[in-house]
C-alpha positions as CSV (number, residue, x, y, z in Angstrom):
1,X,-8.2,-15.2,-5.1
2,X,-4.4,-14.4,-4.7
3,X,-3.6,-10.7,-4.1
4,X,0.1,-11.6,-4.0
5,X,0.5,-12.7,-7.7
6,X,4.0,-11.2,-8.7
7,X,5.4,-8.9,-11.1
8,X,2.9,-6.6,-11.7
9,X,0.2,-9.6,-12.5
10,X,-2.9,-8.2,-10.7
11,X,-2.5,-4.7,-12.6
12,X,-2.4,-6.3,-16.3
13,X,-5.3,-8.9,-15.4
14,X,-7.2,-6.0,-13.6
15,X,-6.3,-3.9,-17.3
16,X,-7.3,-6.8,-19.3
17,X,-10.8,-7.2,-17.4
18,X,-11.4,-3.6,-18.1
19,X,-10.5,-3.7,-21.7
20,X,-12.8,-7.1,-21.7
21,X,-15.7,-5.1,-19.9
22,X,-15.9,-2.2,-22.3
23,X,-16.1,-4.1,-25.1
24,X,-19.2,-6.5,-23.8
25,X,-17.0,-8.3,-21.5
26,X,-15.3,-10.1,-24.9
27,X,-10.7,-10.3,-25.1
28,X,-10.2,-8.3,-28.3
29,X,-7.8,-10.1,-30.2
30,X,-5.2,-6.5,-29.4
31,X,-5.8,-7.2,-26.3
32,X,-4.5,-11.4,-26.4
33,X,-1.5,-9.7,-28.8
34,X,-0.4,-7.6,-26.1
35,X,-0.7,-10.2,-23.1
36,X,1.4,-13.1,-26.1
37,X,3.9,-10.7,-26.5
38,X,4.2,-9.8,-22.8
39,X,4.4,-13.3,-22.4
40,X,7.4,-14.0,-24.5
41,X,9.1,-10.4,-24.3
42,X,9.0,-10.8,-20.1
43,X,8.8,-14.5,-19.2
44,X,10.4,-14.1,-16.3
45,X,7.0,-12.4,-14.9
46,X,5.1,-15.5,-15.8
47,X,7.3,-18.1,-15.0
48,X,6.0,-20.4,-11.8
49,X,3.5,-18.2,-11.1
50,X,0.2,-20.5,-10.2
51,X,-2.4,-20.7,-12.7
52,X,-5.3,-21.6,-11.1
53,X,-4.3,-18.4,-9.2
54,X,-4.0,-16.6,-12.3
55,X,-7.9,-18.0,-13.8
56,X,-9.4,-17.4,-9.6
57,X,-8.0,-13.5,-10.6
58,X,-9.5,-13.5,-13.7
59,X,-12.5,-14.9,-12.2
60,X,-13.1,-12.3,-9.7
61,X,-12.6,-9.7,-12.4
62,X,-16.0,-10.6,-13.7
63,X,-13.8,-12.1,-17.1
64,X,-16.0,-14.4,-19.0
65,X,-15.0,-18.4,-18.8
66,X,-13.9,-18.5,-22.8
67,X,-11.1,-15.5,-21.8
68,X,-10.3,-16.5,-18.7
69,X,-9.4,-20.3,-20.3
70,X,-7.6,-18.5,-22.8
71,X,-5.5,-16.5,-20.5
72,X,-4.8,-19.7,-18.6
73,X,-3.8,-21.5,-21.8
74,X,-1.2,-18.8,-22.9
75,X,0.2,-19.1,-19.0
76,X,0.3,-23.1,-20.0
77,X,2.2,-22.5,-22.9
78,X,4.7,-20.2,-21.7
79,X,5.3,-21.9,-18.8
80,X,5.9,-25.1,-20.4
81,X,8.3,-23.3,-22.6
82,X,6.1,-23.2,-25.8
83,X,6.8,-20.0,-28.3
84,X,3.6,-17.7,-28.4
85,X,3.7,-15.3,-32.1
86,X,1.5,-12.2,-31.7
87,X,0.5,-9.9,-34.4
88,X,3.9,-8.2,-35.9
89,X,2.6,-4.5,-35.1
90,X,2.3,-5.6,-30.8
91,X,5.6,-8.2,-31.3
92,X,7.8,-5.7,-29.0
93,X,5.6,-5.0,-26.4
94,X,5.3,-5.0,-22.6
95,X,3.3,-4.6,-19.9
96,X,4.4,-2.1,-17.1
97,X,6.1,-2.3,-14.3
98,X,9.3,-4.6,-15.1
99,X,10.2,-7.6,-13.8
100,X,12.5,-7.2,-11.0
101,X,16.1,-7.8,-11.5
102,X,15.1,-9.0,-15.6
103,X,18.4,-8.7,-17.9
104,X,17.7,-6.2,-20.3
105,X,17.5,-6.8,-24.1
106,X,16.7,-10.8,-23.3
107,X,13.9,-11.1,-26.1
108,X,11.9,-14.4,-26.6
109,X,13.8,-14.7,-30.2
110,X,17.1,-15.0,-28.6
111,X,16.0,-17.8,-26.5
């Protein structure tokens, strides 16, 4: 496992593991809405961060193999440069802290 994934990525796997655990160790589908639209509202977090670094973390959180490859695959996407669509009432959200030095008011719809 990586300890030095970036941006605040340890914290929002550790949160999504948590989530994950309380309900019998299954992603909610709030829970995938909030990471999509982290995902396209913060790219800059995500982008060229390892993925098999991401899935190890995941991994080590005790996250079940169906969430984990689902996590990987939204990582894929976004990476890749693919447009992920969350549910309209999580569309606008983002996981704390920032990325350093992001421009402000960048949104995936402007891209």
């Amino acid at each position: 496992m990586n300890d030095d994934l970036p941006n605040g990525i340890p914290e929002i796997l550790a949160y999504l593991g948590q989530m994950a655990a309380g309900y019998n160790n299954h992603l909610k589908w709030n829970e995938v809405a909030k990471l999509k639209a982290d995902l396209m509202n913060v790219r800059r977090r995500w982008l060229g961060v390892p993925v098999g670094d991401v899935a190890a973390h995941c991994r080590s959180l005790g996250m079940r193999e169906e969430d984990v490859a689902q996590i990987v695959e939204l990582v894929k996407k976004t990476q890749s440069g693919r447009r992920l669509v969350p549910q309209k009432s999580y569309r606008d959200f983002r996981f704390a802290p920032s990325v350093v030095d992001e421009p402000s008011g960048l949104t995936s719809r402007e891209w």
